[in-house]
C-alpha positions in Angstrom: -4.7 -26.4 133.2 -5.8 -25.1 129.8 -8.6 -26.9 128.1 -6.9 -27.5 125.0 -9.9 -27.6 121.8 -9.9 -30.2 119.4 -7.4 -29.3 116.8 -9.5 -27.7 114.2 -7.7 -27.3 111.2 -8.8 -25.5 108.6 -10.1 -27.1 105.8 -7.8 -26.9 102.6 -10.1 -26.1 99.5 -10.6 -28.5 97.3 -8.4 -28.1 94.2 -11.1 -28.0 91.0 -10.0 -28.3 87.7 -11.4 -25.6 85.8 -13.0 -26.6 82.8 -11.4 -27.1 79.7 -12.6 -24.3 77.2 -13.8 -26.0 73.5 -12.9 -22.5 72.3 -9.3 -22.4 73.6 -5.7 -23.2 72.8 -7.6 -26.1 70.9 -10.2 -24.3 69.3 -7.9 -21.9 68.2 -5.3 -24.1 66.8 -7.8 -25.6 64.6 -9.0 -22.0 63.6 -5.9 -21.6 62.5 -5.5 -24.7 60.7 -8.8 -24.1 59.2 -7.5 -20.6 57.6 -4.6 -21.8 55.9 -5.1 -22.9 52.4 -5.2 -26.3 51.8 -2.6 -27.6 50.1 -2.2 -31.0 48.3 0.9 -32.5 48.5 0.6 -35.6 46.9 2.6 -36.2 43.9 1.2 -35.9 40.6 0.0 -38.7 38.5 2.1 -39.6 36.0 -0.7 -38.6 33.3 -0.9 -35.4 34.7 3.5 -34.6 34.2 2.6 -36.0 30.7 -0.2 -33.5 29.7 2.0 -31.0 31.3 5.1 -32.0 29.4 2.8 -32.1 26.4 1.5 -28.7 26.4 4.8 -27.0 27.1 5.9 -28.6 24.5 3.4 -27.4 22.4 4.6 -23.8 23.2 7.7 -24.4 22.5 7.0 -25.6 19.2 4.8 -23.0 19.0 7.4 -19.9 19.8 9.9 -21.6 17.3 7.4 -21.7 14.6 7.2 -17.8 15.2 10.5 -16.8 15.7 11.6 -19.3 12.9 8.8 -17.0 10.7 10.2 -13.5 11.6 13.7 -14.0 10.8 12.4 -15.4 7.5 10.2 -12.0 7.5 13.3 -10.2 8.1 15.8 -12.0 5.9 13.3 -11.0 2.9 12.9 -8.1 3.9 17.0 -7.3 3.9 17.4 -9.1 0.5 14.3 -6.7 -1.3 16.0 -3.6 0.1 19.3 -4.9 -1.6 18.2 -5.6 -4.8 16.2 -2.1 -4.7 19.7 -0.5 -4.1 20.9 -2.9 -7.0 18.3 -1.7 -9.2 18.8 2.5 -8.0 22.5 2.0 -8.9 21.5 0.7 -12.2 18.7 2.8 -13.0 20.9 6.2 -11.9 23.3 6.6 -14.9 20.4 5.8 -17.2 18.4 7.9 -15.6 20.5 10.8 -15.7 21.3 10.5 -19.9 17.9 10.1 -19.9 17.6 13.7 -18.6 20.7 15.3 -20.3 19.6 13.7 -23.6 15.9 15.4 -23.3 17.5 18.8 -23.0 20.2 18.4 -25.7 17.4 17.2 -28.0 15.5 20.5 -27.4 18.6 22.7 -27.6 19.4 21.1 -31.1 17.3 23.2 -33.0 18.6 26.4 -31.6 22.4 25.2 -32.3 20.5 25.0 -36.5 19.4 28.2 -36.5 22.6 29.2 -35.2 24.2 28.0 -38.3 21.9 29.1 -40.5 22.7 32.1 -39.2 26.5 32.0 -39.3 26.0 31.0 -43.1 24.7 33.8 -44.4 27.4 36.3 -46.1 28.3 39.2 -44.2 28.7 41.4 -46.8 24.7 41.6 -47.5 23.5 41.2 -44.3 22.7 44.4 -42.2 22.8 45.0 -38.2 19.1 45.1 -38.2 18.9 42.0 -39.8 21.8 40.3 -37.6 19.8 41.3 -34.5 16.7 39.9 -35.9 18.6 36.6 -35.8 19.5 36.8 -33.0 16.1 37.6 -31.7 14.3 34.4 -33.6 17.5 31.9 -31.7 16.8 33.6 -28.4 12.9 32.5 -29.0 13.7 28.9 -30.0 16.1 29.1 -26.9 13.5 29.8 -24.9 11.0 27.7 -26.1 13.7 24.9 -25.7 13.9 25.5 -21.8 10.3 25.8 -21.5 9.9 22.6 -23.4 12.1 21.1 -20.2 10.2 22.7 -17.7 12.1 26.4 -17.1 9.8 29.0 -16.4 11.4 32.5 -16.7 11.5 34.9 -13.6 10.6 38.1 -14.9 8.7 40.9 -12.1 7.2 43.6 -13.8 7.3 47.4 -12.6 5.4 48.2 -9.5 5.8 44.1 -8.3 6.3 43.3 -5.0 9.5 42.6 -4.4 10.1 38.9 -3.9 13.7 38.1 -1.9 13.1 33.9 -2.9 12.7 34.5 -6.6 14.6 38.1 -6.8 17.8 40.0 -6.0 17.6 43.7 -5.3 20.8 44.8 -7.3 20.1 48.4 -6.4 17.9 51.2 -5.9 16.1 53.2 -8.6 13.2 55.5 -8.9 9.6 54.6 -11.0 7.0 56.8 -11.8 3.8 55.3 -9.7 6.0 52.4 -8.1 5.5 52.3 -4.7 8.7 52.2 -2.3 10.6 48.5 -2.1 8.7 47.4 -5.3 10.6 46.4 -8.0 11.3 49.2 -10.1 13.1 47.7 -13.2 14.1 44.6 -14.7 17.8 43.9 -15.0 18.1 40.4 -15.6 15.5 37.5 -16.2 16.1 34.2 -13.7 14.8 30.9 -14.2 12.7 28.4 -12.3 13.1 24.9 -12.8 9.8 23.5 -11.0 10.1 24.8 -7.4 13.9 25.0 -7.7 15.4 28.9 -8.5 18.0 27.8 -10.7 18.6 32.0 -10.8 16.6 34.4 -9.4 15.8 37.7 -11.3 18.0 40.6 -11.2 16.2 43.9 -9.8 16.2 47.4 -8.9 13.4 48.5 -6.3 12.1 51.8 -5.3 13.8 53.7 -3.0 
């Protein structure tokens, strides 16, 4: 016969809550409530949407006072640019007999010694005398252009040879003129301020 023990059971371990952890789930929800920004959600006062009302306003107000100046700005503007065209149109023509008549009033006195010219008798005037004439009515002529503002083009022998205010017409020999100076004057031009209303007709050194 087996002496049976007292049935020793093995003790079951007590179950032991662990302890709850301040700095757990908890802790670290309110971490994270305690990063997000705070945020108030209560409506506004009523004063507060009528200050904001009022200074919107304000700009807007504002922003059409502005704009309301510049197209004034701009309207002016257009109209003082017409009337200068108005007053250009008008001023051309008068402007331009203005000019004709300056140079007709100096060429007058060369058309007078033209007739004086033409008025003496043929029979007692000479050739040397009829070039003589024409000599003193090229002078007043020249004097007449000069008066308006015409300078003559005229290089001299042994002149550099200038292509803006010259043409080379051809090519000629010079005593002491060195080659592609001008060598001799064919025709005289004429300047008109910094205009070339002609240049000068040369021949340059081969």
């Amino acid at each position: 016969m087996s002496n049976a023990g007292p049935n020793h059971q093995r003790p079951h371990g007590h179950h032991h809550d662990e302890p709850r952890d301040p700095s757990g789930a908890h802790g670290h929800r309110r971490a994270e409530s305690e990063s997000q920004p705070f945020v108030d959600d209560r409506a506004p006062e009523p004063e507060e949407v009528r200050n904001a009302i009022r200074a919107l306003e304000e700009r807007l107000a504002s922003a059409e006072a502005e704009l309301a100046q510049a197209k004034g700005d701009v309207l002016r503007a257009i109209a003082d640019f017409q009337n200068l065209q108005r007053r250009t149109a008008d001023q051309e023509p008068r402007v331009r007999l203005g000019a004709a008549g300056g140079v007709v009033r100096q060429v007058i006195p060369v058309l007078d010694h033209f007739d004086l010219a033409l008025a003496q008798d043929p029979s007692r005037m000479t050739v040397a005398a009829a070039i003589d004439g024409l000599r003193i009515v090229r002078g007043e002529l020249i004097k007449a252009l000069e008066r308006s503002g015409v300078e003559l083009i005229q290089p001299k022998p042994g002149d550099a040879f200038d292509p803006h205010r010259a043409e080379a017409i051809m090519q000629s020999p010079a005593q002491g003129v060195e080659t592609g100076c001008v060598s001799m004057l064919l025709q005289p031009g004429y300047l008109l301020g910094d205009t070339v209303l002609r240049p000068a007709k040369v021949a340059v050194a081969p």
